[in-house]
N, C-alpha and C positions, 0 to 999 in steps of 0.2 A: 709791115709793122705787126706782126704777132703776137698776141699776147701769151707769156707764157704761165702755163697753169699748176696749179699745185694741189694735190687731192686730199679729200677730208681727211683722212687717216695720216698722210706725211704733216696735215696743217697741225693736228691735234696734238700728235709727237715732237713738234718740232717746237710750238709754242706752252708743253704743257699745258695743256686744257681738255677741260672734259668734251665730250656730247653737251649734256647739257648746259652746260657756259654756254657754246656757241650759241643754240639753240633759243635761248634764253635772252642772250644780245640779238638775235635775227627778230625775236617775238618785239622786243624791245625798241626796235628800228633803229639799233645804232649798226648793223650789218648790213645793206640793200638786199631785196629780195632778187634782184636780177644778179648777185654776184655768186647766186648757186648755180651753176651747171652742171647739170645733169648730161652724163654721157654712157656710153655705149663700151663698155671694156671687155674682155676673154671673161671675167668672172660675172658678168653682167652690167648692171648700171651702177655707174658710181658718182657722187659729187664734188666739184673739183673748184675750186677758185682764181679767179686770175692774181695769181702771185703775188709781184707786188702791192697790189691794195690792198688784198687782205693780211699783210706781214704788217702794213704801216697801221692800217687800223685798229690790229690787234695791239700794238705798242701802244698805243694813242689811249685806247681804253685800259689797256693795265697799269698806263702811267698815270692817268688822270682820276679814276677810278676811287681811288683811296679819297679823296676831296669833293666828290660831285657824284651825287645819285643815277641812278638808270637813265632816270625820265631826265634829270639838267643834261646828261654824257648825248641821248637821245635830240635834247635843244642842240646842243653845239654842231652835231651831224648833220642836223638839219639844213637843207638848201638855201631857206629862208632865215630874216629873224623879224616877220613882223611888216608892221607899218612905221620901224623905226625911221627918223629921217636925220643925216648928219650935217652937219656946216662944214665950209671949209676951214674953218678957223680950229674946229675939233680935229678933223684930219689931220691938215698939217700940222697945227699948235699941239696934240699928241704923238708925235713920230709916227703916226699911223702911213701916209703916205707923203714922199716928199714933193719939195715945192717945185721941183722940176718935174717930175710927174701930174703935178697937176696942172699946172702951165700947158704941158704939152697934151694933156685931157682938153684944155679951154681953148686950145689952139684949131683940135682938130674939130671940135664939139661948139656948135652955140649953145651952149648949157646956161641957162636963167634960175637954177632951182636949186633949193636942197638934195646932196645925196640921199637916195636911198640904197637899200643892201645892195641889188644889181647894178647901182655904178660904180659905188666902192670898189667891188670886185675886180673892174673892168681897167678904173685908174691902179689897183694896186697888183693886178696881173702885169700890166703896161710897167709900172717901176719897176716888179723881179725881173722882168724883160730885158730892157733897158740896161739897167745895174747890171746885170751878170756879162754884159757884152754880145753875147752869144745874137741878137740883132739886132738893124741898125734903124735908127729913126723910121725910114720909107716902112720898112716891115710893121715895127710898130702901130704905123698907121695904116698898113694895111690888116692889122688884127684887129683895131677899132674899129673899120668899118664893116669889117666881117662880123663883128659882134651887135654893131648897133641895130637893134630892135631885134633881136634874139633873145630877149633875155625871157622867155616865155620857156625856151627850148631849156635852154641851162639853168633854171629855176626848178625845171621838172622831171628832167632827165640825166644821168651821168652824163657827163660830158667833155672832149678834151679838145683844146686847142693843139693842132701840127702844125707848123713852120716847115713850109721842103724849099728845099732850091735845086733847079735843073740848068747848068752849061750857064750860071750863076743868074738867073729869073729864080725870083723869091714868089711861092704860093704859099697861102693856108686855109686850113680846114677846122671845117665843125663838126665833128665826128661825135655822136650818141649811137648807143649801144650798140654799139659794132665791133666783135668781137675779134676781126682783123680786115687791114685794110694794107693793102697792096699798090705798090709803086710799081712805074717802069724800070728798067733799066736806066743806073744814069740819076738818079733822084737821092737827095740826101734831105733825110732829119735830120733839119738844124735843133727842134724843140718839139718836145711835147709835153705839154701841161694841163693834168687833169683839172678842170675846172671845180669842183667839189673839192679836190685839194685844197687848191686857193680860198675856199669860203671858208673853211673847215680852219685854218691857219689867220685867216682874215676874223672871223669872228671870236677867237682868243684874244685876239688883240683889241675889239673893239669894244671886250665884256667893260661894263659900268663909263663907254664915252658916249656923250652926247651930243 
């Protein structure tokens, strides 16, 4: 699982955008600081990105941009949103997550409380899951419990969920900043899902519910 990278000069060409644009979003923390890499080239050290995040981020900020200052663009990146807490009646009662999603949160979960941000996340990873087919109930719940009391890890660090299956045994993982991770022979991604995606897309939708 390699990630593949794309260096400052093709990023800047290819997105129109200055140095200091980027520069300025890195200052701003709507860029991570861990997504500069620094490498070793023929012409010396250059900075390089891992590809996909930074194409979607950069869309994300040029399209949102026009509506929402540094510092709100900077709130929305954010891992967190707070001491907010949701009901479920918000959740489902706003299409935020559905009722089979959460059901199957309550199922696997003795949960007694109000949402906060890191269960939201957790139930509405579980629904794109779910919904797109791509795994099956067992897996589901084996990413829920891969996740329970993690949530320290994926609050503060980039983070992705994998789904592999081998000779059809279903694993996964909680992969933080690692920049490739390696299967055997034999091993298929079924899924991978940046966690910071999901908030990132999760808290668009949860701007003004309570």
């Amino acid at each position: 699982m390699e990630t593949e990278l794309i260096s400052k000069k093709d990023l800047l060409d290819l997105k129109g955008i200055s140095y200091g644009q980027l520069y300025r979003w890195k200052r701003k923390n709507l860029i991570p600081e861990d997504w500069f890499i620094r490498k070793s080239t023929f012409t010396g050290q250059e900075t390089f990105f891992p590809k996909e995040k930074i194409l979607q981020r950069i869309d994300k900020i040029q399209e949102m941009k026009e509506d929402l200052s540094l510092d709100d663009l900077a709130e929305v990146f954010s891992p967190t949103v707070g001491d907010v807490e949701f009901s479920t009646e918000s959740l489902v009662g706003n299409g935020i997550i559905s009722e089979m999603a959460f059901n199957f949160f309550m199922d696997v979960r003795n949960f007694n409380k109000l949402f906060e941000f890191e269960d939201v996340i957790q139930v509405y990873l579980i629904d794109q899951l779910l919904n797109s087919g791509e795994i099956n109930r067992e897996e589901a719940r084996m990413v829920l419990d891969l996740l329970n009391g993690k949530e320290e890890i994926f609050r503060t660090k980039p983070t992705e969920i994998v789904i592999v299956r081998k000779f059809g045994v279903s694993s996964s993982l909680l992969v933080s900043n690692q920049e490739n991770v390696l299967f055997d022979n034999g091993t298929k991604i079924i899924k991978k899902v940046s966690i910071g995606t999901v908030a990132e897309e999760l808290k668009s939708k949860l701007m003004g519910v309570k």
